[in-house]
PASE-769131 format. One line per 8 residues: number of its first residue (from 0); their letters; for each residue x, y, z of N, C-alpha, C. Coordinates in Angstrom, 2 decimals, decimal comma. Last residue first. Example, Ala and Ser with C-alpha at 12.3 -4.5 7.8 and 13.67 -1.06 7.14 Angstrom:
BEGIN
1 = SA = 12,85/-2,25/7,08/13,67/-1,06/7,14/12,90/0,03/7,87  13,19/-5,69/7,80/12,30/-4,50/7,80/13,20/-3,30/7,80
//
This chain:
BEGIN
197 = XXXXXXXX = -10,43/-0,01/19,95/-10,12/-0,29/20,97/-10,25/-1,66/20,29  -9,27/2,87/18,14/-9,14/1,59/17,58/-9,29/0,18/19,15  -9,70/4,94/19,81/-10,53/5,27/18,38/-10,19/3,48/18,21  -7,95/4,93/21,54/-8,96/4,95/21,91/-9,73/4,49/20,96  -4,97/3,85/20,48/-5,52/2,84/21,43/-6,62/3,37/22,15  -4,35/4,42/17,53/-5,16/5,30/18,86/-5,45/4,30/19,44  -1,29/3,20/16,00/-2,87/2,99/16,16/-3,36/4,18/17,57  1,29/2,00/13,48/0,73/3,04/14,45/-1,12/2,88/14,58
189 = XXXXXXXX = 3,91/-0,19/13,19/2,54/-0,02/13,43/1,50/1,25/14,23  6,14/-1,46/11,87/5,45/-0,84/12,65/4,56/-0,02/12,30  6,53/-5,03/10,94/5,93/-3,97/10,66/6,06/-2,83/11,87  6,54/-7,96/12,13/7,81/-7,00/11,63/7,46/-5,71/11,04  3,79/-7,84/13,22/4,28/-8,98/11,69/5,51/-8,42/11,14  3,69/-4,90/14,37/3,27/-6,80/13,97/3,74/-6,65/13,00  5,24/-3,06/16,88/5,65/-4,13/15,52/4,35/-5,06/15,79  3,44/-0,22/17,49/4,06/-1,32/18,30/4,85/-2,20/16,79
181 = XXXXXXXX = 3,04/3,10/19,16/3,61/2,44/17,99/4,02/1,25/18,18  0,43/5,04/19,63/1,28/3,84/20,13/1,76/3,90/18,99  -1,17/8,49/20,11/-0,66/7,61/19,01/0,55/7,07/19,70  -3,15/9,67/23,08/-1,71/9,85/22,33/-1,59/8,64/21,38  -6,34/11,66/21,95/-5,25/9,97/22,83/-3,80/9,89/22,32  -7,78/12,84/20,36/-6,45/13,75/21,38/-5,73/12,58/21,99  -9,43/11,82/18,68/-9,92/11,93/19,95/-9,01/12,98/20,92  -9,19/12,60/16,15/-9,96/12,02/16,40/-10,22/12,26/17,66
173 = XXXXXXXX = -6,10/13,09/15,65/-7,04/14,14/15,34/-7,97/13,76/15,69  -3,96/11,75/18,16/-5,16/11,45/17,60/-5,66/12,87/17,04  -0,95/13,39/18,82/-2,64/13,31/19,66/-3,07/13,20/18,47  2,48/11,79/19,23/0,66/12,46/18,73/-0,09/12,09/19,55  3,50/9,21/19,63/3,64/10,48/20,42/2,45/11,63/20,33  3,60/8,19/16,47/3,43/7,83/17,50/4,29/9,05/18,24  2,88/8,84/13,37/2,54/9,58/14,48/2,91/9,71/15,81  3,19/7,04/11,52/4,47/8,08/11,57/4,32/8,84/12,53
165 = XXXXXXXX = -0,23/7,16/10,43/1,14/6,94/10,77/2,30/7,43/10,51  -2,36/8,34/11,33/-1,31/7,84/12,59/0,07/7,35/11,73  -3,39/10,71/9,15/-3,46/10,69/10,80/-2,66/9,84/11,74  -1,88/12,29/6,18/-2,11/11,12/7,15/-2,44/11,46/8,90  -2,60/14,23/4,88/-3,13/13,89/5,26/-3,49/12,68/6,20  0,61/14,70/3,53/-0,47/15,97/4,44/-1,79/15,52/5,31  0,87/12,07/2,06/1,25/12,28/3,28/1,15/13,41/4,48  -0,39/12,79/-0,21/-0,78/12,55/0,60/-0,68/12,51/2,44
157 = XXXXXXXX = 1,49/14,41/-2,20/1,28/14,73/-1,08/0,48/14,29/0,08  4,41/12,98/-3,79/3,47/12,62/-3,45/3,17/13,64/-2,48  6,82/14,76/-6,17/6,54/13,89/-4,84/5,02/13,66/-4,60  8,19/14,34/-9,22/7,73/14,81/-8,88/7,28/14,26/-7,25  10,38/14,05/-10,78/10,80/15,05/-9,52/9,38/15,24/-8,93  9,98/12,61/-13,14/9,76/13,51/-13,37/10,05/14,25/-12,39  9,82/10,17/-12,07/11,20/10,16/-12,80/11,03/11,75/-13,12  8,94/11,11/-8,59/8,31/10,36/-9,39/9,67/10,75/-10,68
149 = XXXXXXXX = 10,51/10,00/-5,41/10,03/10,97/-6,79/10,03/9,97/-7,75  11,28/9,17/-1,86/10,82/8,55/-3,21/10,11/9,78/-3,82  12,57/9,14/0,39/13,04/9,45/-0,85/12,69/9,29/-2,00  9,94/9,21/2,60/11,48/8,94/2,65/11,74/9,59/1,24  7,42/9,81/2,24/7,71/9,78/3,62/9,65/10,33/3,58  4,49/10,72/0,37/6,25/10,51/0,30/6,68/10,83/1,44  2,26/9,04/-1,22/2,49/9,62/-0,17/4,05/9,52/0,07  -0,20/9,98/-4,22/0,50/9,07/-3,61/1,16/9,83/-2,28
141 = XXXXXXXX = -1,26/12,21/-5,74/-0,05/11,58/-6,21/0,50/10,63/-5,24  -3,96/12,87/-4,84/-3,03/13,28/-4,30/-1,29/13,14/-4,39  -5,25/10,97/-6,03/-5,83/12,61/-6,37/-4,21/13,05/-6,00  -4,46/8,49/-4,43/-4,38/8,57/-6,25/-4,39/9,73/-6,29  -5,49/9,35/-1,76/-4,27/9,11/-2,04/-3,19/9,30/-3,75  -8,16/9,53/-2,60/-7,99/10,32/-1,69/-6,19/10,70/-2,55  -8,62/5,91/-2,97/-8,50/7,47/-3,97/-8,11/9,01/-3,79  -7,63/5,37/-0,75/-6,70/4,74/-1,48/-6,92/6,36/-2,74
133 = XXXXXXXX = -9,70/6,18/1,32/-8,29/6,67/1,31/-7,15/6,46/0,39  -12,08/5,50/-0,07/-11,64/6,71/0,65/-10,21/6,97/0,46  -11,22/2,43/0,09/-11,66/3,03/-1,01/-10,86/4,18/-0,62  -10,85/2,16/2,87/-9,69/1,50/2,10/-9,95/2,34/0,63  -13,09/2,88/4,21/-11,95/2,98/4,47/-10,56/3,23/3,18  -14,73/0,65/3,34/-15,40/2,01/3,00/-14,06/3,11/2,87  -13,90/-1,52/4,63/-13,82/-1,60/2,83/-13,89/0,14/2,44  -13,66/-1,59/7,13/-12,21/-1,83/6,22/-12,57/-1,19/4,74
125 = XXXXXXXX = -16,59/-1,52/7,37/-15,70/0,08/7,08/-14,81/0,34/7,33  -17,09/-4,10/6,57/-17,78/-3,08/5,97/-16,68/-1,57/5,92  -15,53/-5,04/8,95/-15,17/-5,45/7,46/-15,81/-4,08/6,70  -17,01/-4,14/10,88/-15,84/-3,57/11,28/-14,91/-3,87/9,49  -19,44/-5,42/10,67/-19,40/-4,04/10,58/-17,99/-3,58/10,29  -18,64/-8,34/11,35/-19,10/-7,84/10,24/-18,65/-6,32/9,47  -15,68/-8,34/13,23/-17,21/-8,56/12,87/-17,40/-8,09/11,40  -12,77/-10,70/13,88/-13,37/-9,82/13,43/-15,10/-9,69/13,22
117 = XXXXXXXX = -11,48/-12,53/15,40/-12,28/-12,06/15,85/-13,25/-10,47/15,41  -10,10/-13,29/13,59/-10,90/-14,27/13,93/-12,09/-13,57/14,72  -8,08/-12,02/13,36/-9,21/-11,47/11,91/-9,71/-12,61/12,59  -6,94/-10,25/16,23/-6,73/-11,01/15,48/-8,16/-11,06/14,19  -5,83/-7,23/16,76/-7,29/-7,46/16,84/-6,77/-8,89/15,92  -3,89/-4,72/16,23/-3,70/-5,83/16,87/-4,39/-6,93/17,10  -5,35/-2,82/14,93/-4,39/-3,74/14,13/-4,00/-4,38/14,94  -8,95/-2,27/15,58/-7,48/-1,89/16,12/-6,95/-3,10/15,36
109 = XXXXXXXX = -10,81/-0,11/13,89/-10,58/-1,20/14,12/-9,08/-1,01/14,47  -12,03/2,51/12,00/-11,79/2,25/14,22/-11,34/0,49/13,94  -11,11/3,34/10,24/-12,58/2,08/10,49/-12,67/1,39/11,72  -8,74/4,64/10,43/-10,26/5,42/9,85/-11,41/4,47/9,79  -7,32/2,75/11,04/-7,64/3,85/11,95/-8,56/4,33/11,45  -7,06/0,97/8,93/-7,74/0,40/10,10/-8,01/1,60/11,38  -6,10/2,94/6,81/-7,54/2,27/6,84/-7,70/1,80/7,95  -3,43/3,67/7,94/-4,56/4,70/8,15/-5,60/3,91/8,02
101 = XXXXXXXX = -1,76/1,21/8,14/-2,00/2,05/9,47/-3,44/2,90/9,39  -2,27/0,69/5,24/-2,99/0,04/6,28/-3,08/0,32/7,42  -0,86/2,30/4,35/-2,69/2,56/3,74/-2,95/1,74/5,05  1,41/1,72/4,99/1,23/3,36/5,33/-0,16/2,92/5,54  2,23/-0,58/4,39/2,03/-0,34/5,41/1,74/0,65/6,07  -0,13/-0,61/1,15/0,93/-1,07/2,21/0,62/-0,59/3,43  -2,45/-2,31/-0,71/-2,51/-1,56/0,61/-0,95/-1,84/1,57  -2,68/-3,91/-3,16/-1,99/-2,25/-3,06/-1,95/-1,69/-1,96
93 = XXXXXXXX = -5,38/-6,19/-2,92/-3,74/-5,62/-3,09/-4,06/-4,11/-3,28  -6,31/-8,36/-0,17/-6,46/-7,09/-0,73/-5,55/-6,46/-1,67  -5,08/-10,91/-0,33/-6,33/-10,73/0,02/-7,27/-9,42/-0,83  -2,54/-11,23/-1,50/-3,35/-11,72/-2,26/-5,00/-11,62/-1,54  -1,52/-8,73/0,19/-1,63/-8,37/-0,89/-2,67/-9,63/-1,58  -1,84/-7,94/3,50/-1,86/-9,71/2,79/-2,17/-9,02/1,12  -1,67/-6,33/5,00/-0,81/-6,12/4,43/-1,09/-7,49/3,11  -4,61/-6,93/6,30/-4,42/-5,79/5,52/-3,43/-5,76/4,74
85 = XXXXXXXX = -3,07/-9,31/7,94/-4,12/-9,51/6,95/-4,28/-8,14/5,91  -1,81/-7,21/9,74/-1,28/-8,59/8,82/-1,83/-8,65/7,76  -3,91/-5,91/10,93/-2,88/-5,35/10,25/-2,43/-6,58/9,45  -4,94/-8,08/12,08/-5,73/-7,32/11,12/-4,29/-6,44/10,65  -2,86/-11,14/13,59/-3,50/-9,32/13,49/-4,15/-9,10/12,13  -4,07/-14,53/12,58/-3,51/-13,30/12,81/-3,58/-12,15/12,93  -5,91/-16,12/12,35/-5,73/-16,25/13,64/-4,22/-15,23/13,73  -8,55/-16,76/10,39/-7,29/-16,09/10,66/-7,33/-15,76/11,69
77 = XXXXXXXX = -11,24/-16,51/9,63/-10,68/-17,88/10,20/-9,23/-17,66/10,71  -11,92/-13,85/8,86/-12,90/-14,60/9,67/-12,07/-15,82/10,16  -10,79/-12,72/6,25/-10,18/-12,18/7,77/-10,60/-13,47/8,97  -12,59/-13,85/4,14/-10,78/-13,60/4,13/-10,63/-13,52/5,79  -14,81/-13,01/4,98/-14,86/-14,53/4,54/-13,21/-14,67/4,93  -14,49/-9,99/5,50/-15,11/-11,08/6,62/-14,32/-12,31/5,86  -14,04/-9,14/2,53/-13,22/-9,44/3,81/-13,55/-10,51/4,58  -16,77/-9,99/1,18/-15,08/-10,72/0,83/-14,60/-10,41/2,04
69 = XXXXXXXX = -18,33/-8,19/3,09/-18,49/-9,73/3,04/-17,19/-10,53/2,58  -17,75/-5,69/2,16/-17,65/-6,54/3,51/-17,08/-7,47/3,84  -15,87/-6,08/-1,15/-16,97/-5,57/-0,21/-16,60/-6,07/1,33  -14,73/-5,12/-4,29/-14,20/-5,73/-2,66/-15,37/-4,95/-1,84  -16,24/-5,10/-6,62/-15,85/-6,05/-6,19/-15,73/-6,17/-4,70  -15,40/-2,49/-7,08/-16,29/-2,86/-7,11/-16,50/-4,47/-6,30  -12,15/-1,50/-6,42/-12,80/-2,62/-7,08/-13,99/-2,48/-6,62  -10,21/-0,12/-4,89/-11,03/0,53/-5,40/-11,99/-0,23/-6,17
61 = XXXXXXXX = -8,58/-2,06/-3,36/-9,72/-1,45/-2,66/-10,91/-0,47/-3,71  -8,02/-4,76/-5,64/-7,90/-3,70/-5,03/-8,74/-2,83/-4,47  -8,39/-8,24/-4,73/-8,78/-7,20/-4,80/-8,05/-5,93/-4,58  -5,10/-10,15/-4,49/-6,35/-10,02/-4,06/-6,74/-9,23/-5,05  -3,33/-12,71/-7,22/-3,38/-11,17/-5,98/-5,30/-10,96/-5,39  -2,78/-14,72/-8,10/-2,65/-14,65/-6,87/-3,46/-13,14/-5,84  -2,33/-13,78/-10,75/-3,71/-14,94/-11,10/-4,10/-14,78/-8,84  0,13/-12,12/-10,48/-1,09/-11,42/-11,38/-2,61/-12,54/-10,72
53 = XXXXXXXX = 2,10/-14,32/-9,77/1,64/-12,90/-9,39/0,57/-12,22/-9,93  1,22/-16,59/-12,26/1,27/-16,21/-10,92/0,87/-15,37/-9,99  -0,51/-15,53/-15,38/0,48/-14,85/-14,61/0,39/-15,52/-13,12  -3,14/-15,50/-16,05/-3,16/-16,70/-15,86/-1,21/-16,70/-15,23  -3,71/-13,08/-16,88/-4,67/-13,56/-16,00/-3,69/-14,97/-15,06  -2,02/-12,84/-19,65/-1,25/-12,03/-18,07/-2,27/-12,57/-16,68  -2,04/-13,43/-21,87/-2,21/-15,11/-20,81/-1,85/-14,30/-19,44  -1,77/-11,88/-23,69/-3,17/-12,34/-23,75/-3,20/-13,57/-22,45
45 = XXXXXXXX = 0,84/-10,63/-22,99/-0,40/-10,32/-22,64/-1,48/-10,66/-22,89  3,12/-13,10/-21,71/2,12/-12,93/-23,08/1,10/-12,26/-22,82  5,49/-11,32/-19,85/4,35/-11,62/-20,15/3,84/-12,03/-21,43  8,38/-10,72/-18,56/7,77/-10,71/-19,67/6,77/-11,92/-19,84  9,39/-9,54/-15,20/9,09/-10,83/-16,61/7,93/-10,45/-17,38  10,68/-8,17/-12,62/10,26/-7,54/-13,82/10,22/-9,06/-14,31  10,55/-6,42/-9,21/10,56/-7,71/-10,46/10,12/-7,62/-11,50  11,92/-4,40/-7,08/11,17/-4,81/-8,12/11,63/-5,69/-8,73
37 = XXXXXXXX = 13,81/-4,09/-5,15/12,67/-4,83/-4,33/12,02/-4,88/-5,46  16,23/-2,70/-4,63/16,30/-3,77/-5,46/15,10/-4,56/-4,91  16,44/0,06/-3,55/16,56/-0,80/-3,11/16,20/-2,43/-3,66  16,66/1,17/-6,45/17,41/1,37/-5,39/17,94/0,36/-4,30  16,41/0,72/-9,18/15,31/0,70/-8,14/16,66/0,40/-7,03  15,17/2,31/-12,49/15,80/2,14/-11,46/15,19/1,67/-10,24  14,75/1,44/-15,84/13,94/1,40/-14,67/15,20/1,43/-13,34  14,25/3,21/-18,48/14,93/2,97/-17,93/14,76/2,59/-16,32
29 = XXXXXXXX = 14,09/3,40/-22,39/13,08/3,36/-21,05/14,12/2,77/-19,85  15,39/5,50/-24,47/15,73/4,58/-23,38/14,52/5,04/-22,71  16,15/6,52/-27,71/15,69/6,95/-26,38/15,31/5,43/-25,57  16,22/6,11/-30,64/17,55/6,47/-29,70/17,05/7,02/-28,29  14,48/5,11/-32,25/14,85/6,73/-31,77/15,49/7,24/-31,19  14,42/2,16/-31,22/14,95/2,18/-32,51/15,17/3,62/-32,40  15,00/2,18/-27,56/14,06/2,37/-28,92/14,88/2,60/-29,99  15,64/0,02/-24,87/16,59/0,83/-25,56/15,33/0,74/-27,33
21 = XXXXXXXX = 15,20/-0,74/-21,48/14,58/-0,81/-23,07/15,07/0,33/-23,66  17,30/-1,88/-19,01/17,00/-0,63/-19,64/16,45/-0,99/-21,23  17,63/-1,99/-15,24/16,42/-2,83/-16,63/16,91/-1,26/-17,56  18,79/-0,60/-13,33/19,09/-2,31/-13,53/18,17/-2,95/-14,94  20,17/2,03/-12,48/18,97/1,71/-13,48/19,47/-0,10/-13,85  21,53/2,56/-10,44/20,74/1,85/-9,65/19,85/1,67/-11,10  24,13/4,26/-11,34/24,13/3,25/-10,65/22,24/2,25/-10,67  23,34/5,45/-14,96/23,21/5,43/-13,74/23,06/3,85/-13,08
13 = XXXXXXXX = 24,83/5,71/-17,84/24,07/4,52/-17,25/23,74/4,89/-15,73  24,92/8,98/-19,69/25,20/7,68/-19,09/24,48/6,97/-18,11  22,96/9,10/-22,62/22,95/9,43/-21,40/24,10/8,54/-20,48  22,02/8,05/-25,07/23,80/8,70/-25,06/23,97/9,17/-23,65  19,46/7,49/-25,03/20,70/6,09/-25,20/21,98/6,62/-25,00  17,74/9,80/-23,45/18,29/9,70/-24,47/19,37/8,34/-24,22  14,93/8,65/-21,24/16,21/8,97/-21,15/16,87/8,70/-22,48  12,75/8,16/-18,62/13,01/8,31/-19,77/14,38/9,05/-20,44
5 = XXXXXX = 12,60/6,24/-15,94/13,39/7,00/-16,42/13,19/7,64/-17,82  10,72/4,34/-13,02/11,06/4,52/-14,69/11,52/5,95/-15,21  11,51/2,93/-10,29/10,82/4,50/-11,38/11,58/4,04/-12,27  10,75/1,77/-7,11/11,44/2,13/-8,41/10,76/2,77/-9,12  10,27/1,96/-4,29/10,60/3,20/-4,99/10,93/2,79/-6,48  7,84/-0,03/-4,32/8,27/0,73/-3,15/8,93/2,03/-3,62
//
């Protein structure tokens, strides 16, 4: 969410929020801060990282070869929760938060209120087409900075030039002009065109 890694001479002082710090025989510090205390850190055998929990659990990422239609559908198809939900479901899909997932289900007209039971085919297909698009789109673009988050270097994300709903609600759709809702699922909020996403 926001933590960052620091690089940083050992004679520096300790800042509040750096909670992990690798300290080099060169006298320089790797240093991880995280503000809101939402990262986890364990040490891995990297020859057994497959076989990692978190790691063995997670879905696809959208840019995978791998994630197609069809995986969705299979994933979404018996679920009897919103599509937004399911989008957020990291062991389905991972890396799509709640930004990627406002925009992928708006850029694949599918509405996030739409339980995944009643999902179709087509509508999986251009989750997937979606999710690519915008995830790389996003990478080119250093990512998307709403609130306070830089990179250890100062640097910010600009994707966020390109978002269409979310953060929108009150907007007119670039798509159609319909004014942008904002509702909660799944404790989330949620922005959608209640034309483009019927």
């Amino acid at each position: 969410m926001e933590g960052k890694y620091f690089v940083k001479e050992h004679s520096e002082p300790i800042e509040k929020h750096e909670h992990v710090i690798f300290e080099f025989e060169d006298g320089i510090d790797l240093r991880y801060a995280d503000v809101r205390k939402f990262g986890r850190m364990c040490l891995v055998n990297k020859d057994r990282i497959d076989e990692y929990e978190p790691v063995a659990k997670q879905g696809i990422e959208p840019i995978d070869e791998r994630l197609t239609g069809d995986y969705i559908y299979e994933h979404f198809k018996s679920k009897r929760i919103p599509i937004k939900s399911l989008l957020l479901d990291q062991t389905i899909i991972a890396g799509l938060g709640n930004i990627y997932a406002d925009e992928v289900a708006h850029r694949a007209k599918v509405n996030p209120l739409k339980l995944g039971i009643d999902i179709k085919r087509n509508e999986c297909n251009r989750i997937k087409e979606a999710a690519k698009e915008i995830i790389e789109k996003a990478i080119e673009y250093g990512g998307t900075t709403i609130r306070s988050y830089t990179s250890s270097l100062g640097v910010t994300g600009k994707y966020q030039d390109y978002l269409e709903v979310h953060t929108k609600a009150g907007e007119k759709c670039p798509q159609c002009g319909t004014i942008i809702k904002k509702e909660k699922v799944g404790g989330r909020s949620t922005y959608y065109c209640p034309r483009c996403q019927k």
